[in-house]
C-alpha positions, 0 to 999 in steps of 0.5 A, spaced: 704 420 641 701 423 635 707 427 634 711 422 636 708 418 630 709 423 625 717 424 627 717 417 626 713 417 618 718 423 616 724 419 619 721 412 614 719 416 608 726 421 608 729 414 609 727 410 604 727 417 599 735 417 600 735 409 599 731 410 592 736 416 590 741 411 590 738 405 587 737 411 582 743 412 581 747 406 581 742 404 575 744 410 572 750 409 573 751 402 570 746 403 564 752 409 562 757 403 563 754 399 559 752 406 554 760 406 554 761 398 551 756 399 546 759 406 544 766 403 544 764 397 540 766 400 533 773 400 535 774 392 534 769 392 529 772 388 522 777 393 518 774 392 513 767 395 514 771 402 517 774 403 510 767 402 507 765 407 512 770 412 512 776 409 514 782 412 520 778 419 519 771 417 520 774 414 527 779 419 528 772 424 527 768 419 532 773 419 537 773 426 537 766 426 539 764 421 542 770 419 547 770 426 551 763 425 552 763 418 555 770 420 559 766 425 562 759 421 563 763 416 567 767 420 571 759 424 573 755 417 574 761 412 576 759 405 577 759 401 584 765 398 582 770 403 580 772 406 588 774 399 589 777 397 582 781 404 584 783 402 591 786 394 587 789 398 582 794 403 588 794 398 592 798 393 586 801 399 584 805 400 591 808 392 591 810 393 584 814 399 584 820 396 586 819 390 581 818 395 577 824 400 578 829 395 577 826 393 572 827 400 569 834 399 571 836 394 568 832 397 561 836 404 561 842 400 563 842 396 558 838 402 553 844 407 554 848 404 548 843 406 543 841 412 546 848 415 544 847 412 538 841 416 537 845 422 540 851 421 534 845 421 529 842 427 531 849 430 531 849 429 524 844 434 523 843 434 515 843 427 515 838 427 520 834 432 518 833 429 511 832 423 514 826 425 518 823 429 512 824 423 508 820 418 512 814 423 514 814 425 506 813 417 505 808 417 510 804 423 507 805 419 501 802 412 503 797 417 506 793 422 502 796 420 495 792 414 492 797 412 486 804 415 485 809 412 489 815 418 487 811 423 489 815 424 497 821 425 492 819 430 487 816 435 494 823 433 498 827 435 491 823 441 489 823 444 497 830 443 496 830 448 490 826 452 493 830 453 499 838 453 495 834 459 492 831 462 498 838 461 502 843 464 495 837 470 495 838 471 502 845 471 501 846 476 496 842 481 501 845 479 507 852 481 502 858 486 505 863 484 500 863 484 493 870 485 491 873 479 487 878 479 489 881 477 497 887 480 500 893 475 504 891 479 510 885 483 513 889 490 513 893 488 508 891 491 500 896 486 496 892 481 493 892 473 493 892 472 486 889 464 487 884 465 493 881 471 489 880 466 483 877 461 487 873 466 489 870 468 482 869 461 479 865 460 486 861 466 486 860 465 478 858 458 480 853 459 485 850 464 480 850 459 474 846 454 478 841 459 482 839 461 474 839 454 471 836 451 477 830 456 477 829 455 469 828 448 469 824 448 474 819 453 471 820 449 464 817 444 468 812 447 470 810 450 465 810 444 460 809 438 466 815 434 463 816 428 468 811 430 473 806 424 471 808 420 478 807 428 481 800 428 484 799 432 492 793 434 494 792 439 498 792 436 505 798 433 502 802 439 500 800 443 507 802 437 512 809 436 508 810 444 506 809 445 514 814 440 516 819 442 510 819 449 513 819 448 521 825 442 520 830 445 514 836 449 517 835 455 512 827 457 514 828 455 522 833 461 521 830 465 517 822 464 523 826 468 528 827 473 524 820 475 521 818 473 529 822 480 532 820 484 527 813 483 529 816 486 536 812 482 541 814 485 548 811 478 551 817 475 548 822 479 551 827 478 545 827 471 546 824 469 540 830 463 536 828 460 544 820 461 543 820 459 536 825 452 537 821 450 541 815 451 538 817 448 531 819 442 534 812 441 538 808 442 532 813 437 528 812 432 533 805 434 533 804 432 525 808 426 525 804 423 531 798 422 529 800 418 522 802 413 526 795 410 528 793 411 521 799 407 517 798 401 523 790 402 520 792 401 513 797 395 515 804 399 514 807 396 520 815 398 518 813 405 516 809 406 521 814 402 526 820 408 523 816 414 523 814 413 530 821 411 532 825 418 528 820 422 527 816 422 534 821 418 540 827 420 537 825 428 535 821 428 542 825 426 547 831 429 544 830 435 540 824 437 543 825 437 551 832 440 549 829 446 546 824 446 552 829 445 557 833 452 554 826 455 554 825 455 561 832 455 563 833 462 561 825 463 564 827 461 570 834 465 570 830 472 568 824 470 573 828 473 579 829 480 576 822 483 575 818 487 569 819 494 569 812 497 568 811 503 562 811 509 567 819 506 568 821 506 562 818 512 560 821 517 566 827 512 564 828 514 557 835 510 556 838 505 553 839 498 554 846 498 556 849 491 553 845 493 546 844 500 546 837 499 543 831 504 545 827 499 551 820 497 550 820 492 555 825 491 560 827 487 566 831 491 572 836 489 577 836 488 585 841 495 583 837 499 579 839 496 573 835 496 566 836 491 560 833 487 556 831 481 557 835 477 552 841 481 554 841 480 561 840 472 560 846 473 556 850 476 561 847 471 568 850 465 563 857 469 563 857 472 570 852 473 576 854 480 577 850 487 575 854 489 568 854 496 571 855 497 577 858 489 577 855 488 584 852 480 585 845 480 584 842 480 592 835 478 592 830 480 597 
């Protein structure tokens, strides 16, 4: 009986441990939930007080800091409530999918005229381009300058003088041809007297422009004549340089470029498709969080526009079609595996297509080495093996 008594106590008190640890924990649970409430109190807190403390950037540092930490709290110590609010919440989910589905139905029916209006917009390409960059040089300007109203269009003109001069630099380098003169025919050396004029007078006008474009620009500098509305900051001038730089034609050309001159075999040569995808991610990135602070400071319109060209727009359309080439050329290339270095260096060859040396390679079902970027080139043409033109037989 003694033992039988002791049992019966160790069962009780195990028992009545369990039932205390989970009373512990259902109070800590709600005093997180009620920690969570105070916490996020400051987010309907007067507009006015924010500015005094600090403004959009005092909240966006205390979102940083405190969200992740209330996030991961609730999800350690979920409240009582949550399994069932969960359990409502897939429930309601499930008898409005339907509903919901013929509603989005009738909303990308009714959204297809302006989608082939965005689609007209982004084929303007100048235009749209310009646009976009005007918009987010305006919302830096509302921003981060505190008074001249002109500094948005000084920057754009100014960028723009920069690039015309990169862009008529690059062409004097990139240059074959320096006669004056232009031949009727390509084999042919009689001269076109009134297409050779045409291009003395274009070439001497480019140069002109290019020297009295880059004199002005130094005189106004140098004297500070007409820069009294011209006042970045530097935040200013880092958001807007960057997004100068990875949207204007001129410089997105030039990336790539300097990209593969730095040889990154983990690229495969694909480095306009790398970088295009890149570019756009972080322009979206940029323009996105200007949006939260222009509603902050009551610029509704602006906001509303930035939002629309420079994030939807831009993301849903530059942005996924640069990722939907990337990794469809990924997914065209994963069949065919790498070659490991001790291939290449018994192979000692050429690529077949390019006939550049290979320091990455991808090899055929045939025994075939190419590079990457060349075989990617040639699966878009044809499935046969350039070589050998056998179809590709996967195991």
């Amino acid at each position: 009986m003694g033992m039988i008594s002791r049992v019966r106590g160790r069962i009780r008190s195990d028992s009545f441990s369990k039932i205390h640890t989970i009373k512990s924990e259902d109070k800590l649970a709600n005093i997180v939930w009620l920690l969570s409430l105070v916490l996020l109190l400051p987010y309907w807190a007067p507009r006015g007080l924010l500015v005094a403390l600090g403004g959009a950037w005092l909240m966006a540092a205390y979102t940083c800091l405190v969200v992740p930490v209330l996030i991961s709290a609730n999800y350690k110590y979920p409240a009582s409530w949550y399994p069932a609010v969960v359990k409502l919440a897939q429930e309601l989910a499930k008898k409005l999918r339907a509903p919901v589905a013929k509603v989005m139905g009738v909303v990308k029916t009714a959204y297809a005229p302006i989608e082939r209006a965005e689609k007209l917009f982004l084929q303007m390409n100048n235009l749209s381009t310009m646009i976009g960059q005007l918009l987010m040089f305006t919302a830096c300007d509302r921003l981060f300058v505190s008074q001249g109203r002109l500094t948005s269009l000084y920057s754009l003109m100014f960028y723009n003088v920069v690039t015309y001069s990169v862009s008529y630099v690059r062409e004097i380098c990139t240059k074959e041809d320096w006669s004056p003169y232009v031949n009727v025919t390509r084999h042919s050396r009689v001269k076109h007297l009134a297409m050779s004029a045409t291009k003395i007078v274009l070439e001497w006008t480019k140069a002109v422009t290019f020297i009295v474009t880059i004199t002005f620009v130094l005189l106004a500098l140098g004297l500070e004549q007409g820069l009294e509305h011209y006042k970045p900051t530097a935040l200013y001038t880092a958001i807007t340089g960057t997004y100068y730089l990875l949207t204007e034609r001129t410089f997105l050309e030039l990336w790539p470029i300097g990209l593969a001159a730095l040889k990154l075999e983990r690229l495969e040569g694909m480095e306009a498709l790398y970088f295009g995808a890149w570019a756009r991610g972080i322009v979206t990135a940029l323009a996105l969080p200007l949006v939260p602070a222009l509603v902050f400071y009551e610029r509704w319109r602006l906001a509303a526009l930035l939002m629309y060209v420079c994030v939807f727009i831009h993301g849903r359309h530059r942005l996924m079609e640069a990722l939907n080439k990337l990794q469809e050329a990924r997914g065209s290339l994963a069949k065919f595996r790498r070659a490991t270095p001790e291939e290449l260096a018994t192979l000692e060859d050429v690529c077949a297509v390019c006939l550049g040396s290979m320091k990455s390679a991808r090899v055929t079902p045939c025994a075939h080495f190419f590079h990457a970027d060349c075989l990617r080139k040639c699966l878009a043409a044809s499935d046969r093996c350039p070589i050998c033109v056998r179809t590709y037989v996967f195991c």
